[in-house]
C-alpha positions in Angstrom: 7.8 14.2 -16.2 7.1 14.1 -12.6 10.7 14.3 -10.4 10.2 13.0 -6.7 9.4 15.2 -4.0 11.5 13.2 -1.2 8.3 12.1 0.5 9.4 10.1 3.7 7.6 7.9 6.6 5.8 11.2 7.6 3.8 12.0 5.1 1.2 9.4 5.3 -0.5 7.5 7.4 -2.1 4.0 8.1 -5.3 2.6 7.4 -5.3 5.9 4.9 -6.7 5.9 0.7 -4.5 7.5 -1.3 -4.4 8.5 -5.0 -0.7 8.3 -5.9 1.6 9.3 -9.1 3.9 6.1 -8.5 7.1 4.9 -10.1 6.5 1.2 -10.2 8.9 -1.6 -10.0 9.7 -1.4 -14.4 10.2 2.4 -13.8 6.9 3.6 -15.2 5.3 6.1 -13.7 1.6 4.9 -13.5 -1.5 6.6 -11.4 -2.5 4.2 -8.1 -5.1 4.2 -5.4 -3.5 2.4 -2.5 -4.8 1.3 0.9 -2.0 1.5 3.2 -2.3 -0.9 5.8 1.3 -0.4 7.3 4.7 2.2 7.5 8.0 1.0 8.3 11.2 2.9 7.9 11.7 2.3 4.8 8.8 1.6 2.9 5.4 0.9 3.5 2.7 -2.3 2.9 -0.1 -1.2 1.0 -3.3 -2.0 -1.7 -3.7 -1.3 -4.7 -7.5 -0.8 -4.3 -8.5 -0.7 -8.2 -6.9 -3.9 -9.1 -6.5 -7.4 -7.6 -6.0 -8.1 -3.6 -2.0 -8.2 -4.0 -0.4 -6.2 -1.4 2.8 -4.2 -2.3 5.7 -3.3 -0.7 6.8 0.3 -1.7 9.4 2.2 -0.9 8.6 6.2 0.0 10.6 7.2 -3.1 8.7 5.3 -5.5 6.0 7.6 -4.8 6.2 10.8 -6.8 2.8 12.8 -5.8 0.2 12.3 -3.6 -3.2 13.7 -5.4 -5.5 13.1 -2.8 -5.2 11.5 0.9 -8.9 9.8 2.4 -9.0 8.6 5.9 -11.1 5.3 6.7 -13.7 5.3 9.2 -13.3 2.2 11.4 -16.1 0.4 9.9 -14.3 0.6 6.8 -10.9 -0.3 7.0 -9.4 -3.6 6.0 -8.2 -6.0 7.7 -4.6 -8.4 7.4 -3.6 -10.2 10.2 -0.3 -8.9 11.9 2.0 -11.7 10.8 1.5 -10.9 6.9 2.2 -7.5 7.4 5.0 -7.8 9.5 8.3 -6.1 8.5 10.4 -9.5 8.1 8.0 -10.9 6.3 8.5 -8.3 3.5 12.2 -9.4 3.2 13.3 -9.8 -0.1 10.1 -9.7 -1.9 7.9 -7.0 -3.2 4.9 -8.4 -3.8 2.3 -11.0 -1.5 -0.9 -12.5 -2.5 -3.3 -12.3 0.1 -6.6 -14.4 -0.3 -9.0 -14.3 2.2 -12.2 -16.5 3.0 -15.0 -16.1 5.1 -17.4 -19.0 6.4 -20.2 -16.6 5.9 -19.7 -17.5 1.7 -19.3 -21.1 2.5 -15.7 -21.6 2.3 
């Protein structure tokens, strides 16, 4: 079993891919790639980039190991407008769905 390695603010970084052991909100301990758009104190707001658009609020101690860190390239990072990733919008919840639309696909 993996025990946590006190990972803090620090140790990552914005706009940043990361493949991640992380202890998930039922306690499991599941593999993630995250996009993280944003750190706070206390946790961070990030993507989970292999399944659906929901962003995630998680905590530096939920995550046990960091297997591999990617940095973005302008071009390619994604983009949330500042409001939805603002730190009191993150107040008592853990999870956001954020659907975005573009008039270039007609809607």
């Amino acid at each position: 079993m993996l025990e946590a390695n006190a990972l803090k603010k620090d140790d990552f970084k914005s706009d940043t891919r990361y493949t991640v052991a992380w202890r998930d909100y039922d306690g499991k301990i599941r593999p993630a790639n995250l996009y993280v758009y944003r750190l706070y104190d206390q946790f961070m707001i990030a993507r989970k980039t292999d399944h659906s658009g929901l962003l995630y609020k998680i905590g530096y101690d939920q995550i046990l190991k960091v297997v591999k860190e990617t940095a973005v390239s302008l071009e390619q990072q994604f983009r949330i407008p500042d409001a939805v990733l603002k730190e009191a919008s993150w107040a008592g919840r853990t999870v956001m769905e954020r659907y975005s639309t573009s008039p270039g696909v007609g809607k």
